[in-house]
C-alpha positions in Angstrom: 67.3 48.2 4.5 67.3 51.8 5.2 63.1 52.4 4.5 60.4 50.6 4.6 59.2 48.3 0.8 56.9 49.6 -1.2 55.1 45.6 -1.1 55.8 42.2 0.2 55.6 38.9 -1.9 55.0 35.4 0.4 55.6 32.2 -1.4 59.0 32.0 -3.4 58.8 28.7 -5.7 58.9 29.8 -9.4 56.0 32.2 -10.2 56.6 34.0 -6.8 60.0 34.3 -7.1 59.7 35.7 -10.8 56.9 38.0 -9.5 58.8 39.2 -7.0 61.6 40.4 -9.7 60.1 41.5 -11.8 58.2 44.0 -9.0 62.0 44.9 -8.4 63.4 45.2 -12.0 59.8 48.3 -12.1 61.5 50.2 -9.2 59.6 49.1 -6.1 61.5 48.3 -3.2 59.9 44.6 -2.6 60.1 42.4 0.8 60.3 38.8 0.3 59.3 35.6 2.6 58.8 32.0 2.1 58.3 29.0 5.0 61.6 27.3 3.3 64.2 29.9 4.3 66.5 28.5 1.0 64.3 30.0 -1.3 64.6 33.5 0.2 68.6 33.4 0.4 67.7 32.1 -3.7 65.6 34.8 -4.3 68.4 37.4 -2.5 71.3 36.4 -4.6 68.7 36.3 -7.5 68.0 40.3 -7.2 71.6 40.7 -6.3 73.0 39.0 -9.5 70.4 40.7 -12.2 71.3 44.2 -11.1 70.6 44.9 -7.1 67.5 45.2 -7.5 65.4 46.3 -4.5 64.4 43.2 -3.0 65.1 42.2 0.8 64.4 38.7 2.6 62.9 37.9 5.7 63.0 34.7 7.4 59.8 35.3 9.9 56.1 36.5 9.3 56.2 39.1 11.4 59.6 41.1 10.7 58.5 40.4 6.9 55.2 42.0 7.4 56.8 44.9 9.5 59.3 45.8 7.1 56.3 46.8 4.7 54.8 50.3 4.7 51.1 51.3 5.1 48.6 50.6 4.0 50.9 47.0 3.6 50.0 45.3 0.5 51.0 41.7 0.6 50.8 39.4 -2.5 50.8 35.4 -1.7 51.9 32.9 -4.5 51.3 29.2 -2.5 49.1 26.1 -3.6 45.3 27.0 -4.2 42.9 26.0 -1.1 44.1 25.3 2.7 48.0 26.6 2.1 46.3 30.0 1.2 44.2 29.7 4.3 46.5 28.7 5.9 49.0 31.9 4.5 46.5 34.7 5.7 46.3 33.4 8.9 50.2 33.4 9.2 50.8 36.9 8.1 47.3 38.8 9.2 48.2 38.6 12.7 50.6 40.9 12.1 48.6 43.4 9.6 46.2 46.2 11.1 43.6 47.5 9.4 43.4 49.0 5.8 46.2 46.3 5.0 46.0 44.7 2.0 46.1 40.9 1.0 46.3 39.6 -2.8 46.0 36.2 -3.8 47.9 35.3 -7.4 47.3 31.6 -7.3 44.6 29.6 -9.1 42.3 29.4 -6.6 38.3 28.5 -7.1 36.4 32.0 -7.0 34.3 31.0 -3.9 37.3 30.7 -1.5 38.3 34.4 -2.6 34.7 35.4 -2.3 34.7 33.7 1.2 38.0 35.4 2.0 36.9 38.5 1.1 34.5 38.2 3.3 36.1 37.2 6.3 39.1 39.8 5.9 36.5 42.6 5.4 34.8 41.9 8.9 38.7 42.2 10.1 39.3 45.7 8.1 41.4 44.0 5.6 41.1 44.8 2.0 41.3 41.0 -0.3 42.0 40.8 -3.9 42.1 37.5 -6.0 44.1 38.2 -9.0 44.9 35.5 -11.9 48.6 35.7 -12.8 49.2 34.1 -16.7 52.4 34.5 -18.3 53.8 31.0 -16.7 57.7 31.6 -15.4 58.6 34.0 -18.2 55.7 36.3 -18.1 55.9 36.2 -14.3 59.4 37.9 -14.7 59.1 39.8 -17.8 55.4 40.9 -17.8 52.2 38.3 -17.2 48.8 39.3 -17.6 47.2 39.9 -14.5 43.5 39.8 -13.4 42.4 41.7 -10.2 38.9 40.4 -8.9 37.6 41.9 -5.3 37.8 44.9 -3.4 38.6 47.8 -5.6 39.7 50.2 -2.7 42.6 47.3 -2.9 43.3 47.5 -6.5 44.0 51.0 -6.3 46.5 50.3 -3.7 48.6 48.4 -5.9 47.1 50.1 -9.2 50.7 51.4 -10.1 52.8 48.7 -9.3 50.6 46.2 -11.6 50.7 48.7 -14.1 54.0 49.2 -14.7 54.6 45.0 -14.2 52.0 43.2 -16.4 52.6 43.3 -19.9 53.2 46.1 -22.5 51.7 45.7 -25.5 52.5 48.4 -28.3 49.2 50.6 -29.1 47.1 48.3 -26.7 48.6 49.4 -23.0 49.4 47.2 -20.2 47.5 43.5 -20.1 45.8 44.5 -16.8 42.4 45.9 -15.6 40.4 45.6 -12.6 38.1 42.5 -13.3 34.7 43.3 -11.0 34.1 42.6 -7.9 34.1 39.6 -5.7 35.7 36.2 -7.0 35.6 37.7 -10.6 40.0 37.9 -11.3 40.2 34.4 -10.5 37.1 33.5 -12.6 38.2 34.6 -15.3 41.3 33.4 -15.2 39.8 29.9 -14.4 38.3 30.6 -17.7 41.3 31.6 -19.7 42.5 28.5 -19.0 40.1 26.3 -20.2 40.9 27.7 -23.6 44.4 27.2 -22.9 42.9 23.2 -22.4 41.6 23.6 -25.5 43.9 25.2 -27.8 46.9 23.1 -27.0 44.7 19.9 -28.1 43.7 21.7 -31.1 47.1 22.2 -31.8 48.5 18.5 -30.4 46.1 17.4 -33.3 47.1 19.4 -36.1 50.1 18.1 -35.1 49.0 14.2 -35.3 47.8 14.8 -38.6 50.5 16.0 -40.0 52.6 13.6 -38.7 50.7 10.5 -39.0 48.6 11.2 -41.6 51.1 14.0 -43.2 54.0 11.8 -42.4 56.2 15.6 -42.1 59.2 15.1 -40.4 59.8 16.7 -36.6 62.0 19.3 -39.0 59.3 19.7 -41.5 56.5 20.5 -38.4 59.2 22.9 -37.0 59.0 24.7 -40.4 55.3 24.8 -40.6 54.6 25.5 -37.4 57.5 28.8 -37.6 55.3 29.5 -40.6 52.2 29.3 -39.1 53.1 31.6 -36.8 53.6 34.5 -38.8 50.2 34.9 -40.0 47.1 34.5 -38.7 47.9 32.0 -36.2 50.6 33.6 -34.7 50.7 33.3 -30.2 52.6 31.9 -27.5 51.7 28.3 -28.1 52.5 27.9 -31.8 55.5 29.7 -31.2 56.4 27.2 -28.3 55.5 24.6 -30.7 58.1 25.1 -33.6 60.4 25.5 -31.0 59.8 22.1 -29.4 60.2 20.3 -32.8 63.6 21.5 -33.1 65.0 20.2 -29.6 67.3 17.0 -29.9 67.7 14.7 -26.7 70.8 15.3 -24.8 70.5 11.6 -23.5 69.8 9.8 -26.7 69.8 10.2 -30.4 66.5 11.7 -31.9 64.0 14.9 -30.7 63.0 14.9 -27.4 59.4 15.8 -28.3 59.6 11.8 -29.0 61.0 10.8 -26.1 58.0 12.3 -24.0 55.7 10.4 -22.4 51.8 10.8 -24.0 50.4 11.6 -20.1 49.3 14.8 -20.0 48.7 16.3 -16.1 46.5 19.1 -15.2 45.8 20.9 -12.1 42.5 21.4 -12.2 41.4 25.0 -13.9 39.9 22.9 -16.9 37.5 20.6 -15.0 36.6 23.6 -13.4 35.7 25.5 -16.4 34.1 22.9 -17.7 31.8 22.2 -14.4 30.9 25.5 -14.7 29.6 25.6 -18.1 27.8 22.1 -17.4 26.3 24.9 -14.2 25.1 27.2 -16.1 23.9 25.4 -19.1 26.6 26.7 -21.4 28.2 24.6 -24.4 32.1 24.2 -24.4 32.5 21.0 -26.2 35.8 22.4 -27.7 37.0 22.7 -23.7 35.2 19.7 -22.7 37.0 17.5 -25.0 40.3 18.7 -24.3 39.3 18.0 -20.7 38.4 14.2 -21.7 41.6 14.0 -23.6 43.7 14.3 -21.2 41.7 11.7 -19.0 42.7 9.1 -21.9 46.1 10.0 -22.0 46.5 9.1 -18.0 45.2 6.1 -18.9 49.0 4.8 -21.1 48.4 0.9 -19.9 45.2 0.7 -21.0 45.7 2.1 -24.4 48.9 0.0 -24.8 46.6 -3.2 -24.1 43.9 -1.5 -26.4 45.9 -1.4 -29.3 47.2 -4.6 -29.4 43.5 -5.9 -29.4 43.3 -3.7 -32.4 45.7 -3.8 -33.7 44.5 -7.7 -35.2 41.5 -6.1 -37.0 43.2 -3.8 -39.5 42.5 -0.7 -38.0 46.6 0.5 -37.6 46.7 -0.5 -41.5 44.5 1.7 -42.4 47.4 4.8 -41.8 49.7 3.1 -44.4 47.0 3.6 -47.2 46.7 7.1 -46.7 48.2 8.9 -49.5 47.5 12.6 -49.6 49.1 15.8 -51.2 51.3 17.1 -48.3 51.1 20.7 -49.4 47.3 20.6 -49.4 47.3 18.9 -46.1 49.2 21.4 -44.1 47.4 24.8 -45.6 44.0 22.5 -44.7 45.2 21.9 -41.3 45.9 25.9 -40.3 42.3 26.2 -42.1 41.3 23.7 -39.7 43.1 24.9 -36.4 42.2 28.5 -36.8 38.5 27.8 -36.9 38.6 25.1 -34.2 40.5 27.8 -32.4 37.7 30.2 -32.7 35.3 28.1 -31.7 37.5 27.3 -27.9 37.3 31.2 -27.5 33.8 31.8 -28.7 32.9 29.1 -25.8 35.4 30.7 -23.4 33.2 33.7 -23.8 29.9 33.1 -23.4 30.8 31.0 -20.1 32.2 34.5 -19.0 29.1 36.6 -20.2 26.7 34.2 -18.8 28.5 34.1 -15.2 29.1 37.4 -15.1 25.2 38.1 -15.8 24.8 35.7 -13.1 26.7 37.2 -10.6 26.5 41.2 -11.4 30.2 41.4 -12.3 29.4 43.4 -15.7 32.8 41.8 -17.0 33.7 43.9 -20.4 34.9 41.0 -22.7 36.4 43.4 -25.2 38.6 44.5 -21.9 39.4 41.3 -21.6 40.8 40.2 -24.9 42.9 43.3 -24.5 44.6 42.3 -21.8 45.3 38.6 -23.0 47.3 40.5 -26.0 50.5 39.5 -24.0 52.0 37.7 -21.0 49.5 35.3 -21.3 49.8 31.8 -22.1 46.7 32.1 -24.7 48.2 35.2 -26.0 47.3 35.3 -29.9 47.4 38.1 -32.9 43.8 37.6 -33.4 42.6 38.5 -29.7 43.1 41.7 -31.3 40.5 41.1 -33.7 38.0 39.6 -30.8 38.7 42.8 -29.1 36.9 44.7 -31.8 34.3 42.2 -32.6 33.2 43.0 -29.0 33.5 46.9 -29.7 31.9 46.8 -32.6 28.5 44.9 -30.9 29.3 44.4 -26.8 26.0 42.7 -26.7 27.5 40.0 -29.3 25.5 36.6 -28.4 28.6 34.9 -29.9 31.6 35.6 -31.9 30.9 32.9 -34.9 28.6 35.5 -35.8 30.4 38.7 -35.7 30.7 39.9 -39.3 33.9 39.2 -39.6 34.7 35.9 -38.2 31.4 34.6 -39.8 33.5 35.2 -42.9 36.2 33.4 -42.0 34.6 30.6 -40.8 32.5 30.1 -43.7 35.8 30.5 -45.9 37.7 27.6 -43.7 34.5 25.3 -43.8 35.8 23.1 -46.7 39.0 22.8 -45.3 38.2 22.2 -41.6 35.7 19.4 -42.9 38.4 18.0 -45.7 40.9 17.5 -42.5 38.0 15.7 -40.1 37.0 13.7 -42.7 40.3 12.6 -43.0 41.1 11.9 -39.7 38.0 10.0 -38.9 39.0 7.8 -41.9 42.4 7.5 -41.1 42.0 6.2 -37.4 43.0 9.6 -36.0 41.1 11.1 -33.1 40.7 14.4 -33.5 38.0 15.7 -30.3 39.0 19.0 -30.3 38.5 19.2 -34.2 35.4 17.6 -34.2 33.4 18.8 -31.7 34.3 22.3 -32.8 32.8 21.7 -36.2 30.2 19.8 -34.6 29.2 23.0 -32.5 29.7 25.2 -35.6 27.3 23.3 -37.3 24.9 23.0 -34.4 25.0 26.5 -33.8 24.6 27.9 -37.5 21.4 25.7 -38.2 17.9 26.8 -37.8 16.3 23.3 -36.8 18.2 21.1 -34.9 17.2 17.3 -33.8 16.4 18.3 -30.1 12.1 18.2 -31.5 12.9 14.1 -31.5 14.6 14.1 -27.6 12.1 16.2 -26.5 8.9 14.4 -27.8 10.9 11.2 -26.3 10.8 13.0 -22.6 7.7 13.8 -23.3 6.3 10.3 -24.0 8.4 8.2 -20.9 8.4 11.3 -18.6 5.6 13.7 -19.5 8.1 16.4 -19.4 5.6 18.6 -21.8 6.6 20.3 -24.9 6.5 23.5 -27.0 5.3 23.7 -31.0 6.6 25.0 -33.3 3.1 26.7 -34.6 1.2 27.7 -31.5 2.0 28.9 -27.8 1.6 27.1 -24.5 3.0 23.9 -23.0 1.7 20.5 -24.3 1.6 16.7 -23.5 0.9 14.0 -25.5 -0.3 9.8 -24.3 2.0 9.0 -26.7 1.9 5.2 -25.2 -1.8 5.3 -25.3 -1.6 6.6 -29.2 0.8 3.9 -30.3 -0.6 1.3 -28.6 -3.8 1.7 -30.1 -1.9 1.9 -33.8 -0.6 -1.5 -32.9 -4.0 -3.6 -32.5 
C-alpha cells in the first residue's frame, strides 16, 4: 500500500464485508480489519477477484487505524450494544482528535447518543448511521441514514454519496438525519414497517392459498403481477421469486419446506415500545410484532390444533368456495391499503419523536431516500414523498388527498377479504387491525366516552363533555345505587 486509505471499515461478516466493497468498487482506497483474521484474508481475495479494487487488510487495531489518513473516518459493522463498546474502545486508543467513528449497526439510539457523548469529551466526532439494503444493497447501494455530529457527516459526505443508492430523478438514498441518535431512530423505525409489511404480505399470501387454493406457480404469477403496478418493491419482488424455488433435497418448493418460526432481532419490539412511549397507535406494527411471538410458539400450535381440530373449525376451509379471479384483485385491494396504513403509522412515530427530541426530521426526505437500497423500498414511497410536499405538516397520510382516495376506493375490497378470512378460520392481524385503525381513525365519535365514564366511576379519573368546558366527576356508585332501591 503505497498511500494512506481514504476510510477504514471494522467488522467483516456479511454487511461489513459488502460495505467495504462497495466503498472500493466507488474509488476510495478502503482499509479493512476484523478480530477473526479469516475474514480479512476473505475480504482481500474478495476485492482482488471483483476487479483489484482498492481495499487492504490489517490484522491489528493499531496498524489498521494508522494506515488511515486524517481526519480518520472509521466505520464499525459488529453486533448492536457491548461489541460496539467494546469496538471503540479497541480502535480509539489509537485515533487523535478530529477522528471520526461511524456506527452502521442497529443499535438503540440512546447508546449512540451516549457515545456521542463520551467521544465528544475525547475530541472524537460519532455518527450512528442505519444501513438497509440487507447483503445486496450493502454491495450495490443500501440506503443509509446518518444521525449525530454533522461536522462528521461532512467528512464522509462524498463517499456515502457516491455508495448509497441511485435512484433515477430522485438522487442518492442518503441525507443527513438530525442530530443525536436520530440515523439509528429512524432506521429502527423503517424497520417496524418492514415487520409489518412482510405480515401483510405473508397474509395475502395465506389467503390465497388456503382460502384461494392458487398453486405456489399460480402465487408466483400474481405476485410477478402484482409487482408491476402499484405494489411494485423489494418484498413482492422477493416474494414471486420465492414461489418459484424447488427443494434441491426433496421433491416440491422450498417455500414449503420452511419452518413457520419466524426470528427477529429486535428493531420491531423496539418500534413498537416506542410508540406504546409516546402514545402513538401502530397496531399494523404491533401485530406483526405479536405474530411472530405465535409463530415461536410451533409446539403449542401443533397441540392447539389437534384440540381443534375435533370441533369443526379446520372444516370450515373446505366449504369455502369463492371466485379466484375476484379473490386475488380483492387481496392487492387489500394489501395496498393495509400497506398504507403500516407507513402512515411508521410516520407519525417519527414526527412525534422527532417533536420530542428537536430532530426536525423532514419525512418527505425520508421517503426519498427509502426509494432504493432499502428493504421497504416501494413505487409508491414516491407518492408519500409528495403527499408530505404537498402539506409537511400532514397529521397523517390516510388523509392526504390522494390516498384518502384510494383508500376509500379499496374499502369494499379490503373488508370483502377480512370478512372472509375471519369466516374462514384465517388469521389475518396485520389485515385487520389496519382496517380496524382506518376505521377508528376516519370516525368522528368513537366508543372511548363509555371507557372513560367507566374510569371515572371506579377511579374518579374525571372527564370532559362533549357540550361544555372544564373537567368533571360524577358518584356514579352513589347515583346507581340509589336507582336500585
Amino acid at each position: 500500500m503505497a498511500a494512506q486509505t481514504r476510510i477504514g471499515l471494522a467488522g467483516l461478516a456479511v454487511m461489513g464485508q459488502n460495505l467495504a466493497l462497495n466503498i472500493a468498487e466507488k474509488g476510495f482506497a478502503v482499509s479493512v480489519y476484523n478480530r477473526t483474521t479469516s475474514k480479512v484474508d476473505e475480504t482481500v481475495e474478495r476485492a482482488k477477484e471483483e476487479g483489484n479494487l482498492p481495499l487492504y487488510g490489517f490484522y491489528d487495531p493499531e496498524s489498521f487505524v494508522q494506515s488511515i489518513q486524517k481526519p480518520r473516518v472509521i466505520i464499525i459493522l459488529v453486533k448492536a450494544g457491548r461489541p460496539v463498546d467494546e469496538t471503540i474502545k479497541t480502535l480509539s486508543a489509537y485515533m487523535e482528535k478530529g477522528d471520526c467513528i461511524i456506527d452502521g449497526g442497529n443499535e438503540w439510539y440512546e447508546n449512540t447518543e451516549r457515545r456521542e457523548k463520551e467521544m465528544t469529551e475525547r475530541g472524537l466526532l460519532y455518527l450512528g448511521m442505519g444501513v438497509s439494503g440487507g447483503e445486496e444493497g450493502a454491495r450495490n447501494g443500501p440506503s443509509l441514514m446518518p444521525g449525530g455530529s454533522f461536522e462528521a457527516f461532512k467528512n464522509i459526505e462524498d463517499i456515502v454519496l457516491k455508495v448509497s443508492a441511485q435512484v433515477p430523478d430522485s438522487g442518492p438514498c442518503v441525507t443527513y438525519i438530525g442530530t443525536g441518535g436520530s440515523g439509528n431512530f429512524v432506521k429502527m423505525v423503517h424497520n417496524g414497517i418492514e415487520y409489518g409489511d412482510m405480515q401483510l404480505i405473508s397474509e395475502a399470501y395465506d389467503v390465497l392459498k388456503n382460502i384461494g387454493k392458487l398453486s405456489n406457480d399460480e402465487l408466483k404469477e400474481v405476485f410477478s403481477e402484482w409487482n408491476k403496478g402499484e405494489l411494485l418493491s423489494f418484498l413482492v419482488e422477493i416474494t414471486a421469486d420465492i414461489f418459484g424455488i424447488k427443494d434441491d433435497k426433496a421433491d416440491g418448493y422450498l417455500v414449503d419446506k420452511v419452518l413457520d418460526k419466524t426470528g427477529m432481532k429486535g428493531t420491531g419490539k423496539w418500534t413498537v415500545q416506542q410508540a406504546a412511549d409516546l402514545s402513538v397507535a401502530a397496531p399494523t406494527i404491533a401485530s406483526s410484532l405479536d405474530s411472530r411471538f405465535l409463530s415461536g410458539l410451533k409446539e403449542e400450535r401443533v397441540q392447539a390444533a389437534k384440540v381443534f381440530k375435533s370441533g369443526g373449525v379446520d372444516e370450515i376451509l373446505s366449504n369455502q368456495a369463492v371466485d379466484k379471479k375476484k379473490l386475488i384483485d380483492d387481496v392487492r385491494q387489500a394489501l395496498y391499503a393495509s400497506k398504507i396504513c403500516s407507513y402512515a403509522q411508521g410516520m407519525n412515530l417519527l414526527r412525534a419523536k422527532s417533536v420530542e427530541k428537536g430532530w426536525g426530521l423532514k419525512l418527505g426526505e425520508l421517503a426519498r431516500i427509502w426509494k432504493g437500497g432499502c428493504i421497504i423500498r416501494a413505487i409508491f414511497l414516491d407518492r408519500i414523498k409528495q403527499a408530505y410536499d404537498r402539506n409537511s405538516e400532514l397529521a397523517n397520510l390516510l388523509v392526504d388527498p390522494e390516498f384518502a382516495k384510494e383508500m376509500i376506493e379499496r374499502q369494499a375490497a379490503w373488508r370483502r377479504v377480512v370478512c372472509l378470512a375471519v369466516n374462514a378460520g384465517i388469521s389475518t392481524p396485520g389485515m385487520s387491525s389496519s382496517l380496524a385503525y382506518f376505521d377508528s381513525y376516519r370516525r368522528e365519535s368513537l366508543p372511548a366516552n363509555l371507557v372513560q365514564a367507566q374510569r371515572d366511576y371506579f377511579g374518579a379519573h374525571t372527564y370532559e363533555r362533549i357540550d361544555m368546558p372544564g373537567a368533571f366527576h360524577t358518584e356514579w356508585f352513589k347515583i346507581a345505587k340509589q336507582s336500585k332501591i
